[in-house]
DOVO-280935 format. One record per atom (N, C-alpha, C): residue in three letters; atom name; x, z negated, y negated. Coordinates in Angstrom, 1 decimal, padded with zeros to 4 digits, always signed. Layout:
<sites>
SITE res atom     c1     c3     c2
SITE ALA   CA      X      Z      Y
...
</sites>
This chain:
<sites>
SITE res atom     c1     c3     c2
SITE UNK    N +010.4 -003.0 +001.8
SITE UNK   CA +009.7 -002.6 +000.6
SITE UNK    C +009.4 -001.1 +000.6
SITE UNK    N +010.0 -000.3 +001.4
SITE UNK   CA +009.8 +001.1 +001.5
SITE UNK    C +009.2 +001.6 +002.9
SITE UNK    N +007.6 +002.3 +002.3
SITE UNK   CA +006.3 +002.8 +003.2
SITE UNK    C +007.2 +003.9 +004.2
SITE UNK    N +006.6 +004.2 +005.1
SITE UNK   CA +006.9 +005.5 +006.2
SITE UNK    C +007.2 +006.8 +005.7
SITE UNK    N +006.2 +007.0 +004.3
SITE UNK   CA +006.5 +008.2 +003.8
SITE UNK    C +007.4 +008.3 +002.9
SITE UNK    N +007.9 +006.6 +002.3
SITE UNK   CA +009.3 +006.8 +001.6
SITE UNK    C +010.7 +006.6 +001.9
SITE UNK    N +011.0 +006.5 +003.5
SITE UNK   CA +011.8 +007.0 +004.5
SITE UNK    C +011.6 +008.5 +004.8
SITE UNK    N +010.4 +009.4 +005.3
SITE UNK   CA +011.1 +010.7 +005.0
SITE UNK    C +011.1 +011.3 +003.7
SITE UNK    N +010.5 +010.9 +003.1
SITE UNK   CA +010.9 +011.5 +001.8
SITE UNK    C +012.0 +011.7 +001.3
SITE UNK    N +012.7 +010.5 +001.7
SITE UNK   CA +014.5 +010.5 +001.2
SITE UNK    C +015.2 +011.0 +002.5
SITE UNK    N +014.5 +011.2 +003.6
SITE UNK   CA +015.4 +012.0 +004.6
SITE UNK    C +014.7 +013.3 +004.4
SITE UNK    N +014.0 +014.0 +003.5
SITE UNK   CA +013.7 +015.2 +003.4
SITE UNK    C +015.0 +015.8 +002.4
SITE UNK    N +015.2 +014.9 +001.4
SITE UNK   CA +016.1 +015.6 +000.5
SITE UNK    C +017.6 +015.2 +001.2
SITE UNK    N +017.8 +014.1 +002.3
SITE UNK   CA +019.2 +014.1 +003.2
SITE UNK    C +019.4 +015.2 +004.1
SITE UNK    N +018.1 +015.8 +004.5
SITE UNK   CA +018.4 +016.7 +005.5
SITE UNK    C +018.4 +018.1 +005.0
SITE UNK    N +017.9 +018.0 +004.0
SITE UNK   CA +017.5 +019.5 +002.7
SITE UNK    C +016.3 +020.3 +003.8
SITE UNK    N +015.5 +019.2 +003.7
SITE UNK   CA +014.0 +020.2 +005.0
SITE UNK    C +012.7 +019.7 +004.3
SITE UNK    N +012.2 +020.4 +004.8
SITE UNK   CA +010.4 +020.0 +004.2
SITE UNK    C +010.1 +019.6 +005.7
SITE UNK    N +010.7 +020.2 +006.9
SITE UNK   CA +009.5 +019.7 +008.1
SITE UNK    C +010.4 +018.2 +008.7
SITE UNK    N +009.8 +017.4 +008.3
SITE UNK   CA +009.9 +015.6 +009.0
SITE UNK    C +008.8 +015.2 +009.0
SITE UNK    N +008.5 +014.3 +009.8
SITE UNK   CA +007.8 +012.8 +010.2
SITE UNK    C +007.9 +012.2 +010.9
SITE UNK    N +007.0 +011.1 +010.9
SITE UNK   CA +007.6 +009.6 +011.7
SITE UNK    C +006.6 +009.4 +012.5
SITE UNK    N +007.1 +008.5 +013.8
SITE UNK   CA +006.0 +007.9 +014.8
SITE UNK    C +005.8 +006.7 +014.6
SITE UNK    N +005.0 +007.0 +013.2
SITE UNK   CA +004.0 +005.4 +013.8
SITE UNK    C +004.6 +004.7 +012.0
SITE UNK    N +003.4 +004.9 +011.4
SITE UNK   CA +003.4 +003.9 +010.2
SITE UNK    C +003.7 +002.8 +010.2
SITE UNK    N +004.6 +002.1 +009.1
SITE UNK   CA +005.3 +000.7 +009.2
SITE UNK    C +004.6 +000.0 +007.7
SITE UNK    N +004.1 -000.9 +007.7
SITE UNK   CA +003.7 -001.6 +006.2
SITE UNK    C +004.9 -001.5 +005.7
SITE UNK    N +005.2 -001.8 +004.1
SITE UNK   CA +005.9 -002.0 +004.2
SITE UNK    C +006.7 -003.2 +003.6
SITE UNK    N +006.1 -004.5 +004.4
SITE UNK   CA +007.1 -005.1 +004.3
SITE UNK    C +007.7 -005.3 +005.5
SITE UNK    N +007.8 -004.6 +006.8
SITE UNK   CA +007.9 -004.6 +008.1
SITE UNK    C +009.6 -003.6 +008.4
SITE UNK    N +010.1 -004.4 +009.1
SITE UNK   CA +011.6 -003.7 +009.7
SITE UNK    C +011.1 -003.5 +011.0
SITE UNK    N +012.3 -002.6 +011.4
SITE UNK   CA +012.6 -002.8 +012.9
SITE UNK    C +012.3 -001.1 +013.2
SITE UNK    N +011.9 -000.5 +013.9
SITE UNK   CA +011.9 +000.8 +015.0
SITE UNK    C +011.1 +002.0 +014.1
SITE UNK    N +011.4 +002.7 +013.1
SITE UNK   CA +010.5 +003.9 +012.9
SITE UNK    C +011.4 +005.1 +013.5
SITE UNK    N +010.8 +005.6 +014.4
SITE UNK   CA +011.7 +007.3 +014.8
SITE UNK    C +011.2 +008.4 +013.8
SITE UNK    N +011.9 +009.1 +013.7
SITE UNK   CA +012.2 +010.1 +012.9
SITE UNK    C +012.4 +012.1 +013.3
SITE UNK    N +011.2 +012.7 +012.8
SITE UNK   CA +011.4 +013.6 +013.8
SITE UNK    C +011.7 +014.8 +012.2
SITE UNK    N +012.7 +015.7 +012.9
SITE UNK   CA +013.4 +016.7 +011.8
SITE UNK    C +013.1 +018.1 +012.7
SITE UNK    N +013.0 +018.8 +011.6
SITE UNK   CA +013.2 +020.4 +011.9
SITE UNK    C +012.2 +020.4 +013.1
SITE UNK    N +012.8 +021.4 +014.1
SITE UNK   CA +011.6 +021.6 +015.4
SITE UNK    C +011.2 +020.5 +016.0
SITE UNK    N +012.2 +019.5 +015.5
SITE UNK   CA +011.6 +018.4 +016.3
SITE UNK    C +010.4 +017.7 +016.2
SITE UNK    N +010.0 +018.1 +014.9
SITE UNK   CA +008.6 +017.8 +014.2
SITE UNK    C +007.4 +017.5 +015.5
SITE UNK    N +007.4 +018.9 +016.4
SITE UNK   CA +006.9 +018.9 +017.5
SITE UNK    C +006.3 +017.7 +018.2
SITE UNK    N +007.2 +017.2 +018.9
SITE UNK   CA +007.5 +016.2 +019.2
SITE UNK    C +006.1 +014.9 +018.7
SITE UNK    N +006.0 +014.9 +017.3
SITE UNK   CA +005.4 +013.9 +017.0
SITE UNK    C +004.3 +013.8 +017.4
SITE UNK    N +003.4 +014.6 +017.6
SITE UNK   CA +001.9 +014.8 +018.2
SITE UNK    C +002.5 +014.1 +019.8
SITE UNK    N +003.2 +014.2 +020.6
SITE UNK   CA +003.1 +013.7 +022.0
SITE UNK    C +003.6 +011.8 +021.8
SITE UNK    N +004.4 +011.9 +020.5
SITE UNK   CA +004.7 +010.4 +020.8
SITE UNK    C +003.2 +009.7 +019.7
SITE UNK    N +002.6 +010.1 +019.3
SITE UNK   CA +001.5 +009.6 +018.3
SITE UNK    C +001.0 +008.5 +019.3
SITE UNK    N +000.7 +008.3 +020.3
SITE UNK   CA +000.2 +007.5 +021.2
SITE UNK    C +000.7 +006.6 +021.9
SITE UNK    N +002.0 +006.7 +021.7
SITE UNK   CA +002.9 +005.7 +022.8
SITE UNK    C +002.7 +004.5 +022.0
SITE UNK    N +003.2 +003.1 +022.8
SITE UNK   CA +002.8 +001.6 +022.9
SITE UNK    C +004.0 +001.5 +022.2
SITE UNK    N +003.3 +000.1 +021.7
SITE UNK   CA +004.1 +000.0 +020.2
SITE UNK    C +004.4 -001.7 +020.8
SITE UNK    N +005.9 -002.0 +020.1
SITE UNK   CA +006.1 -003.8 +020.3
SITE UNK    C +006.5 -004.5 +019.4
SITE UNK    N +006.2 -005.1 +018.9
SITE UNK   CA +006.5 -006.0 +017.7
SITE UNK    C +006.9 -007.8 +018.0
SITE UNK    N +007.6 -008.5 +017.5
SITE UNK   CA +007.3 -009.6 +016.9
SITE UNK    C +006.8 -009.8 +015.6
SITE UNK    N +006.1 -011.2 +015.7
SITE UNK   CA +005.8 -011.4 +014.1
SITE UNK    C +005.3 -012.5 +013.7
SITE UNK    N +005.6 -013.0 +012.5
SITE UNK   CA +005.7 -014.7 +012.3
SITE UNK    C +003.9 -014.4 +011.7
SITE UNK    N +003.4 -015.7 +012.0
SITE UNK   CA +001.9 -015.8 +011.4
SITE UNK    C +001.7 -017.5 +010.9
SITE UNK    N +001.5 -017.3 +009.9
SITE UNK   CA +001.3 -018.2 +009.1
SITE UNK    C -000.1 -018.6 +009.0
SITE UNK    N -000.4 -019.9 +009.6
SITE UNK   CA -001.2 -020.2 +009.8
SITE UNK    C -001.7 -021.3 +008.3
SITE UNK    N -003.3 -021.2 +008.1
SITE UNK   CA -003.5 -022.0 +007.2
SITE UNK    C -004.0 -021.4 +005.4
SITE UNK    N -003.2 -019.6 +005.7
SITE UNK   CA -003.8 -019.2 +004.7
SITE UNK    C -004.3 -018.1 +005.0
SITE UNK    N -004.9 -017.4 +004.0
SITE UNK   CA -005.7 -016.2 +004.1
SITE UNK    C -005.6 -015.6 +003.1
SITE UNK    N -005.2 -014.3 +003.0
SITE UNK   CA -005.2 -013.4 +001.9
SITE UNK    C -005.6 -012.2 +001.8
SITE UNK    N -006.3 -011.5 +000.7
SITE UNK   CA -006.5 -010.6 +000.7
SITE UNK    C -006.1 -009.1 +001.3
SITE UNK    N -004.4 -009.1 +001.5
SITE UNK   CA -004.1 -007.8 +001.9
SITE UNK    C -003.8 -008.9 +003.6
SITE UNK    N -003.9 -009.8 +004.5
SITE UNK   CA -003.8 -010.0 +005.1
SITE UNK    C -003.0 -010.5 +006.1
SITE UNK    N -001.6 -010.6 +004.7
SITE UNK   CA -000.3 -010.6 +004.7
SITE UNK    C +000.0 -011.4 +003.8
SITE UNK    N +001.4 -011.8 +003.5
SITE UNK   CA +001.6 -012.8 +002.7
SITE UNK    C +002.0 -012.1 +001.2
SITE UNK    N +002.2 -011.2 +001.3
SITE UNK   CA +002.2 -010.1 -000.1
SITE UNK    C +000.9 -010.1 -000.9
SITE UNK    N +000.1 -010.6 -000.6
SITE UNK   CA -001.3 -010.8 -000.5
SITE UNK    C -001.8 -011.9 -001.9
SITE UNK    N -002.8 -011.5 -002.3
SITE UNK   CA -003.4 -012.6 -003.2
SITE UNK    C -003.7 -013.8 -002.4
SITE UNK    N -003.7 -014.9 -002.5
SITE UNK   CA -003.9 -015.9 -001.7
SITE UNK    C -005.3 -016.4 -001.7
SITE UNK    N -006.3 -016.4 -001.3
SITE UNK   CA -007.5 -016.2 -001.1
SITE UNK    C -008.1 -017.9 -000.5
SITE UNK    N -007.6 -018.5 +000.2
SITE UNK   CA -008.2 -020.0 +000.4
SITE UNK    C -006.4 -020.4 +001.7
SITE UNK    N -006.5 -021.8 +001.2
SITE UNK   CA -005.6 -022.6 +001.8
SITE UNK    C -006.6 -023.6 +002.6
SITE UNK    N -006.1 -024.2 +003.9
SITE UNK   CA -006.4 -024.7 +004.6
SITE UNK    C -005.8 -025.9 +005.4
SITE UNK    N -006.0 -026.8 +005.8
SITE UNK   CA -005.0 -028.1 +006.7
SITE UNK    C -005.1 -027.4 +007.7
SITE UNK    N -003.7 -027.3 +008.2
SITE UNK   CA -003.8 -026.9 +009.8
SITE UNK    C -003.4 -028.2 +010.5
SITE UNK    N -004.2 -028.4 +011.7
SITE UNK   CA -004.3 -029.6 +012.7
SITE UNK    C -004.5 -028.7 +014.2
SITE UNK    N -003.8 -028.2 +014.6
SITE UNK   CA -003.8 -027.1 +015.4
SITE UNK    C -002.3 -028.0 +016.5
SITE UNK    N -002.6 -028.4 +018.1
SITE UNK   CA -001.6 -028.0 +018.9
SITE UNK    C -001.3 -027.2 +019.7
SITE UNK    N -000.1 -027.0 +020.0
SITE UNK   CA +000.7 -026.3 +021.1
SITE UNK    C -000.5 -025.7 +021.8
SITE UNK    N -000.6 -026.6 +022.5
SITE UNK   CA -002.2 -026.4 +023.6
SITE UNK    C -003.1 -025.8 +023.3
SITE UNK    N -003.5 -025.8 +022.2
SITE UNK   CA -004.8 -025.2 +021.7
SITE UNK    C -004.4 -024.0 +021.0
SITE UNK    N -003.5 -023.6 +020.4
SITE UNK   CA -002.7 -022.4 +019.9
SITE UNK    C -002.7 -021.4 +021.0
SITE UNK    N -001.9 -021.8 +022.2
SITE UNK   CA -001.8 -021.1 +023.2
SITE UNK    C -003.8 -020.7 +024.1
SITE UNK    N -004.1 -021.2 +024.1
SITE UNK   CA -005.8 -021.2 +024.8
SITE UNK    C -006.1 -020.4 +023.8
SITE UNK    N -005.9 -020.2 +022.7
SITE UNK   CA -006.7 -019.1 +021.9
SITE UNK    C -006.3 -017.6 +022.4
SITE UNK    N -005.0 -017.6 +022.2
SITE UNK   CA -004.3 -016.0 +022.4
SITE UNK    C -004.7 -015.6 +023.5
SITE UNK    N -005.5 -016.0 +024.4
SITE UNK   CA -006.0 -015.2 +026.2
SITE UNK    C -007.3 -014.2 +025.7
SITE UNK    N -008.5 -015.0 +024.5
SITE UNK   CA -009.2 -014.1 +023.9
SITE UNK    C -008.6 -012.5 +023.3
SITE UNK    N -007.4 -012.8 +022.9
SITE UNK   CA -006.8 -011.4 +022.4
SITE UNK    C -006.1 -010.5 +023.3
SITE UNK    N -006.0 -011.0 +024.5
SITE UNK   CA -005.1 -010.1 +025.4
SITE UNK    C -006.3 -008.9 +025.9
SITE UNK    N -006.1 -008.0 +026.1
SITE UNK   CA -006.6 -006.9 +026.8
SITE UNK    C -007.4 -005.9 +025.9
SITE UNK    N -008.5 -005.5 +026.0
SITE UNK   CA -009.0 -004.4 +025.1
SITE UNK    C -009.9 -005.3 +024.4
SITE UNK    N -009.7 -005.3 +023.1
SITE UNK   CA -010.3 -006.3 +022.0
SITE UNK    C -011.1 -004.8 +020.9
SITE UNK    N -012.1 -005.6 +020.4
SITE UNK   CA -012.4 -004.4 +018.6
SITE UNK    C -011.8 -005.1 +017.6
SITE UNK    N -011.4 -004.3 +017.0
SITE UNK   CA -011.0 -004.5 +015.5
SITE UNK    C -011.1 -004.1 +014.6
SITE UNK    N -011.0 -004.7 +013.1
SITE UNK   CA -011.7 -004.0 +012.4
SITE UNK    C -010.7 -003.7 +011.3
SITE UNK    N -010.2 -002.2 +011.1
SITE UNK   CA -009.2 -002.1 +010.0
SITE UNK    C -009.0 -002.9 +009.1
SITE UNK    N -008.2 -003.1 +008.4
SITE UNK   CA -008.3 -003.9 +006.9
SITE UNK    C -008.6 -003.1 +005.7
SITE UNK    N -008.5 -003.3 +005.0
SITE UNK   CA -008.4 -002.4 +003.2
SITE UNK    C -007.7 -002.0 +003.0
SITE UNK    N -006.4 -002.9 +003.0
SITE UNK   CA -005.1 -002.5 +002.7
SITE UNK    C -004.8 -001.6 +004.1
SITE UNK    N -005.0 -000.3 +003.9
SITE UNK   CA -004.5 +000.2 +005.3
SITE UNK    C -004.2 +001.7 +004.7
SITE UNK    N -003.9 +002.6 +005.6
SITE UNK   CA -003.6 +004.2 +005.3
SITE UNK    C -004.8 +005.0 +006.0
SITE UNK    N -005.9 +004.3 +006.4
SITE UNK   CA -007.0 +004.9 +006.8
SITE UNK    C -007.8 +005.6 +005.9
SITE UNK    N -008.2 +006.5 +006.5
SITE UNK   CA -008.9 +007.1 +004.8
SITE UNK    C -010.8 +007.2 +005.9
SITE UNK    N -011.2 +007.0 +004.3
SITE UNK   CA -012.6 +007.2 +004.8
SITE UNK    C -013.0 +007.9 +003.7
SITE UNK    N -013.9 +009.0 +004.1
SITE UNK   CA -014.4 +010.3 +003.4
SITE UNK    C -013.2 +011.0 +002.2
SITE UNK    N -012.5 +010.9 +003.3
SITE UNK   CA -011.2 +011.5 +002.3
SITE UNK    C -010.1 +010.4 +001.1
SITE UNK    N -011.0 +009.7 +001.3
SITE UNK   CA -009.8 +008.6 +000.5
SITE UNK    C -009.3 +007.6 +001.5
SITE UNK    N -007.7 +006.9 +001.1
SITE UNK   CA -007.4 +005.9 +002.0
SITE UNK    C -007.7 +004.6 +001.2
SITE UNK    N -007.8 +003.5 +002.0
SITE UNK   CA -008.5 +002.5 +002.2
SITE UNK    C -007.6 +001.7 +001.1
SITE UNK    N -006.2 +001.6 +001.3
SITE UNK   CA -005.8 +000.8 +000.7
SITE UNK    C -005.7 +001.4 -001.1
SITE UNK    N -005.8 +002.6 -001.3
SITE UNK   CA -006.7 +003.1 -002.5
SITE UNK    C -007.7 +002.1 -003.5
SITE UNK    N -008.8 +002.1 -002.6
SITE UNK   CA -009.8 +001.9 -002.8
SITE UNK    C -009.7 -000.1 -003.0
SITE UNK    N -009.1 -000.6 -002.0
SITE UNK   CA -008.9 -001.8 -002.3
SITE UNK    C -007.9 -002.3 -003.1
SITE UNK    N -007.2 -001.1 -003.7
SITE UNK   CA -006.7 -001.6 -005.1
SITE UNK    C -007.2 -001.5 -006.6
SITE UNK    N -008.6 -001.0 -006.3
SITE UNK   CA -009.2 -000.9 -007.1
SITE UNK    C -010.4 -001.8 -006.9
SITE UNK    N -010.5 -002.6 -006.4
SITE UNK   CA -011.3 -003.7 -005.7
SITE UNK    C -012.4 -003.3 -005.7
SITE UNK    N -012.4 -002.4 -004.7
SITE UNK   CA -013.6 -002.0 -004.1
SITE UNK    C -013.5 -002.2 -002.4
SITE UNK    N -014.8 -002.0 -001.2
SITE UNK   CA -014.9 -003.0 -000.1
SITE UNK    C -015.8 -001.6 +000.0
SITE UNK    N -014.9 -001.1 +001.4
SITE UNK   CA -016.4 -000.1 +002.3
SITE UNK    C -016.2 -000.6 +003.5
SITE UNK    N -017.6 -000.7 +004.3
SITE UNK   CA -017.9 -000.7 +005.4
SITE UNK    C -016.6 +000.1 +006.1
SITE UNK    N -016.3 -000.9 +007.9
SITE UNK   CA -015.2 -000.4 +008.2
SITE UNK    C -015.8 -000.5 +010.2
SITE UNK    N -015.8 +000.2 +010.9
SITE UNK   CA -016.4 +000.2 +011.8
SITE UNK    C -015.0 -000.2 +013.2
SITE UNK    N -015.5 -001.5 +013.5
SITE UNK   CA -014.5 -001.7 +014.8
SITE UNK    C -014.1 -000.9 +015.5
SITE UNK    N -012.7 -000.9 +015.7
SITE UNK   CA -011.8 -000.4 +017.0
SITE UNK    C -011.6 -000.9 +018.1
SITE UNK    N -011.8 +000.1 +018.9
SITE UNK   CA -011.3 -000.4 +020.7
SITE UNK    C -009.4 -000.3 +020.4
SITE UNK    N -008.5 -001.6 +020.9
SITE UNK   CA -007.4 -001.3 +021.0
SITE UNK    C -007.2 -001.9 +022.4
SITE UNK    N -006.1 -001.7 +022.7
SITE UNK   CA -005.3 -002.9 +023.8
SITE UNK    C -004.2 -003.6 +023.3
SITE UNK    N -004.7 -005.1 +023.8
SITE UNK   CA -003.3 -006.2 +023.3
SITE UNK    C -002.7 -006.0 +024.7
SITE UNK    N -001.7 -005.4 +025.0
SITE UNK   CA -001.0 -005.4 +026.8
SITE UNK    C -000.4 -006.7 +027.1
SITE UNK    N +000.4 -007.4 +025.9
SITE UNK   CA +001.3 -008.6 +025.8
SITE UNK    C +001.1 -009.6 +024.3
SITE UNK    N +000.4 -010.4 +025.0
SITE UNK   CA +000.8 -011.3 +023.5
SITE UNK    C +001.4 -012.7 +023.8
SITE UNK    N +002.3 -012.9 +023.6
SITE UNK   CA +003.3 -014.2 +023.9
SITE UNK    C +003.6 -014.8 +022.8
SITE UNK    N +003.4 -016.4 +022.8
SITE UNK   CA +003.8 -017.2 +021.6
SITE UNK    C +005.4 -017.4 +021.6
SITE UNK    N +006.5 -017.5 +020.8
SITE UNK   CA +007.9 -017.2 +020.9
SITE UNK    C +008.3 -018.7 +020.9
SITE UNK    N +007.2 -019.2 +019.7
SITE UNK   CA +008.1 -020.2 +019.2
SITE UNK    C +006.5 -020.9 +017.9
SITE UNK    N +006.3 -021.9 +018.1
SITE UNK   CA +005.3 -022.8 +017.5
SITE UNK    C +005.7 -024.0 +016.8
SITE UNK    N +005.7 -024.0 +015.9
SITE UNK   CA +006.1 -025.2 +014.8
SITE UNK    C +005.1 -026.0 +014.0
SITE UNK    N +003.5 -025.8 +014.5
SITE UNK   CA +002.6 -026.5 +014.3
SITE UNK    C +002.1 -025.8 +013.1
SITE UNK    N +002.2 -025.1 +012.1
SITE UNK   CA +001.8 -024.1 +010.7
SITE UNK    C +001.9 -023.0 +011.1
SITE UNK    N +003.3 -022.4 +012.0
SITE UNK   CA +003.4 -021.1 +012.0
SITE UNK    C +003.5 -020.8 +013.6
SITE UNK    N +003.5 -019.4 +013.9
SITE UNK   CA +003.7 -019.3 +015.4
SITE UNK    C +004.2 -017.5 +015.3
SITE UNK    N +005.8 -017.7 +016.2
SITE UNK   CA +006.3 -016.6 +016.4
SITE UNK    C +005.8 -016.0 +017.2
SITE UNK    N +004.8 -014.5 +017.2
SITE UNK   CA +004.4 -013.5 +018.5
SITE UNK    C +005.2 -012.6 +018.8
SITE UNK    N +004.7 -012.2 +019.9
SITE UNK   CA +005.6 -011.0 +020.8
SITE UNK    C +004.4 -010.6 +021.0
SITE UNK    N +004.2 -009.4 +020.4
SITE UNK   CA +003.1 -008.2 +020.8
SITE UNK    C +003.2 -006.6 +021.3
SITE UNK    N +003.0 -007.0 +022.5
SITE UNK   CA +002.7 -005.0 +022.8
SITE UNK    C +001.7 -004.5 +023.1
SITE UNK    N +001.3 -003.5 +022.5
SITE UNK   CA +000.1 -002.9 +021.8
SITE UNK    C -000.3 -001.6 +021.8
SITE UNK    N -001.3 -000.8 +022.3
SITE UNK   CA -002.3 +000.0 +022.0
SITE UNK    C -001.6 +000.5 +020.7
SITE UNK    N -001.7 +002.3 +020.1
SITE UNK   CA -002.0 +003.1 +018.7
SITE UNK    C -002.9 +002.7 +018.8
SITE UNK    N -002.9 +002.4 +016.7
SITE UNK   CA -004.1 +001.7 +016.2
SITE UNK    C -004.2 +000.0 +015.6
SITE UNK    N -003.2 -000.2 +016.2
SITE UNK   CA -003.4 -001.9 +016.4
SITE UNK    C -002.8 -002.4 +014.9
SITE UNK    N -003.3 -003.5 +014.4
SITE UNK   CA -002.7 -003.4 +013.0
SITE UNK    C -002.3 -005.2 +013.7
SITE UNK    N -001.3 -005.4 +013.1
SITE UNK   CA -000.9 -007.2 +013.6
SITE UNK    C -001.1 -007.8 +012.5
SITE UNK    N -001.3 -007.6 +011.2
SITE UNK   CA -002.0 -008.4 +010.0
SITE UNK    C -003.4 -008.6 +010.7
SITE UNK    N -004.1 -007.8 +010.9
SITE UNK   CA -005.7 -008.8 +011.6
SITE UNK    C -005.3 -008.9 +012.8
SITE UNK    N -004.3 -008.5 +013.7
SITE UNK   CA -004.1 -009.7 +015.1
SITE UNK    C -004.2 -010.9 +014.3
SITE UNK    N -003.2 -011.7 +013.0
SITE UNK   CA -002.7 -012.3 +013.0
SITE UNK    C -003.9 -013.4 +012.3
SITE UNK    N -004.4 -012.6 +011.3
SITE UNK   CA -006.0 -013.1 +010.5
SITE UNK    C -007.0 -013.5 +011.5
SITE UNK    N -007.3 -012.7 +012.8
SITE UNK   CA -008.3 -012.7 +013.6
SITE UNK    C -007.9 -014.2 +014.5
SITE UNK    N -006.8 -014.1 +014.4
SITE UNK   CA -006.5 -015.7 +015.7
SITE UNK    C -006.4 -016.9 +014.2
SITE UNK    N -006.1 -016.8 +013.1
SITE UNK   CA -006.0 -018.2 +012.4
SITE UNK    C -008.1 -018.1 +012.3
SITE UNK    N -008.6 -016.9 +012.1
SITE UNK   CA -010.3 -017.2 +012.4
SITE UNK    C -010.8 -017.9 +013.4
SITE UNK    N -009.7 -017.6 +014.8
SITE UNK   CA -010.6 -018.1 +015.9
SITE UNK    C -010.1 -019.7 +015.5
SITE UNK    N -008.9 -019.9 +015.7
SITE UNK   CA -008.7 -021.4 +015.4
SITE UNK    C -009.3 -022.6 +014.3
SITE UNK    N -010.1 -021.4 +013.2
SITE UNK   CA -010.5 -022.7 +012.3
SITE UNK    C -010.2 -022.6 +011.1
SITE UNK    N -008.7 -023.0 +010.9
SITE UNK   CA -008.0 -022.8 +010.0
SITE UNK    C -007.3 -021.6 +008.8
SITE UNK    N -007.7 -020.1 +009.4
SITE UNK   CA -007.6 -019.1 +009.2
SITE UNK    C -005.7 -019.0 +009.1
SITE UNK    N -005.2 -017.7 +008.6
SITE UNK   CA -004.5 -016.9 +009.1
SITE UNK    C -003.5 -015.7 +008.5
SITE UNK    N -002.8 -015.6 +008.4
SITE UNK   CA -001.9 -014.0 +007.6
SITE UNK    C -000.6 -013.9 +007.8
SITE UNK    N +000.1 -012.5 +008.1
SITE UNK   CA +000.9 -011.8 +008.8
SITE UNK    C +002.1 -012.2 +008.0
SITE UNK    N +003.0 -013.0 +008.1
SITE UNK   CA +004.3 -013.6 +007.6
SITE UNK    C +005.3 -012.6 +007.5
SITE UNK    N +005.7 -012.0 +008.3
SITE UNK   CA +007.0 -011.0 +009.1
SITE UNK    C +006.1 -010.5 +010.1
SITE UNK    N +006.7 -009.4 +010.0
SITE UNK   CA +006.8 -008.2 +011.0
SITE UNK    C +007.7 -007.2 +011.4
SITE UNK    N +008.4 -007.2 +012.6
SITE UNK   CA +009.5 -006.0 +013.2
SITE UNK    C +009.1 -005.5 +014.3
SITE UNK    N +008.7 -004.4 +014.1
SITE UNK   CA +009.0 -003.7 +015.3
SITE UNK    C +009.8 -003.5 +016.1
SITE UNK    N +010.0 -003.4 +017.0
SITE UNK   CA +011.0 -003.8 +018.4
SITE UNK    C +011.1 -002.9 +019.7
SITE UNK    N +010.2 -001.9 +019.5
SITE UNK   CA +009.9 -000.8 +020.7
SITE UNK    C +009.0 -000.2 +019.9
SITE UNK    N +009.2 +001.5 +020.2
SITE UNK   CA +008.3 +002.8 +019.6
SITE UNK    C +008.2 +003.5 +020.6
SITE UNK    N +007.6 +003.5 +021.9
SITE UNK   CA +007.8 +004.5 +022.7
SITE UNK    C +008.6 +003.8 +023.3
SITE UNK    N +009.7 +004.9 +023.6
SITE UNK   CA +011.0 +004.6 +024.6
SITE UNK    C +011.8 +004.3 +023.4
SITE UNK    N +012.0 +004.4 +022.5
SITE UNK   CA +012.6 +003.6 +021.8
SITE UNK    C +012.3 +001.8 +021.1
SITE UNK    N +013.9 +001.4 +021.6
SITE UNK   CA +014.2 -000.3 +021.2
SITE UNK    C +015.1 -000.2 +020.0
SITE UNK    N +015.3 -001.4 +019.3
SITE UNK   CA +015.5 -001.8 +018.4
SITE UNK    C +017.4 -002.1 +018.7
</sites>
C-alpha cells in the first residue's frame, strides 16, 4: 500500500536527512526489492537508474481494468477458454525489444503533470509507445484463469501492461494480480 516516495519519506525522518532516493519505482501494491540510497550515497542512484529489473507476477486473466491492475475499476469480464499450449505460444511475441504504451495510472508526467494525476480525474492523453526489452519471460505456473510470470526486464517496463497486453493478444483480455520484485540491479530479494 505504500508508493516509493512513501518509503523515503519515512526513511527521511528515520535517518534525520533530506538527501534519499530509491532505484526504481514500485506501484504500490507491489513487494519485494526497492534499494535505498542515503546521504552521499544519493550518488549512486543516477548509475543504478538503468539496471535490469526481475519480477514475478500473477496475471489474471479474463478481466480488464482501468488502472490495469486489480485495484482497478473492473472494466469488462470475459470467459477464459485459453490452454497451456496456447498461453505459452503467446509469450515468444513478448520476449525481446517490444513498444509499449505507458498506462494512466503511472508516475509519468506529461507537460508537467503525472499521468496517474490526470487519470484520476478521468481524463485520457495521448501516450506515445516505448522501446523496452523483455530479456526473460517464463510462465511459473498456469491454472487455466491465471498464469504465474517470471520477468526480467529493460527500465521502463511497466508489468501491468506486460500483463494487459498478453490477456489482449489471447482474446480474453487481462490485469496485473501480484507483483514482487525479485532483483534491482545486483540486488535479490
Amino acid at each position: 500500500g505504500w508508493t516509493s516516495q512513501d518509503v523515503t519519506a519515512r526513511l527521511r525522518r528515520v535517518f534525520n536527512t533530506r538527501r534519499i532516493g530509491h532505484g526504481g519505482t514500485l506501484d504500490p501494491m507491489a513487494t519485494g526489492v526497492l534499494p535505498v540510497f542515503v546521504g552521499r550515497g544519493t550518488r549512486g542512484v543516477e548509475f543504478f537508474e538503468h539496471a535490469e529489473k526481475a519480477y514475478e507476477a500473477v496475471l489474471q486473466l479474463g478481466i480488464t481494468t482501468d488502472t490495469e491492475d486489480t485495484s482497478g475499476e473492473v472494466l469488462e469480464k470475459r470467459d477464459v477458454h485459453i490452454s497451456e499450449t496456447e498461453f505459452m505460444e503467446i509469450l515468444s511475441q513478448f520476449r525481446g525489444k517490444i513498444m509499449q504504451v505507458p498506462p494512466m495510472y503511472s508516475a509519468l508526467k506529461v507537460n508537467g503533470q503525472k499521468l496517474c494525476d490526470l487519470a484520476r480525474k478521468g481524463k485520457t492523453v495521448e501516450r506515445q509507445p516505448r522501446e523496452i526489452e523483455i530479456f526473460e519471460l517464463t510462465c511459473l505456473e498456469f491454472t487455466g484463469d491465471t498464469a504465474r510470470l517470471r520477468v526480467q526486464c529493460s527500465k521502463g517496463t511497466y508489468i501491468r501492461t506486460l500483463c494487459k497486453d498478453i490477456g489482449e493478444a489471447l482474446g480474453c483480455g487481462g490485469c496485473m494480480a501480484e507483483l514482487r520484485r525479485v532483483q534491482a540491479g545486483e540486488y535479490t530479494i
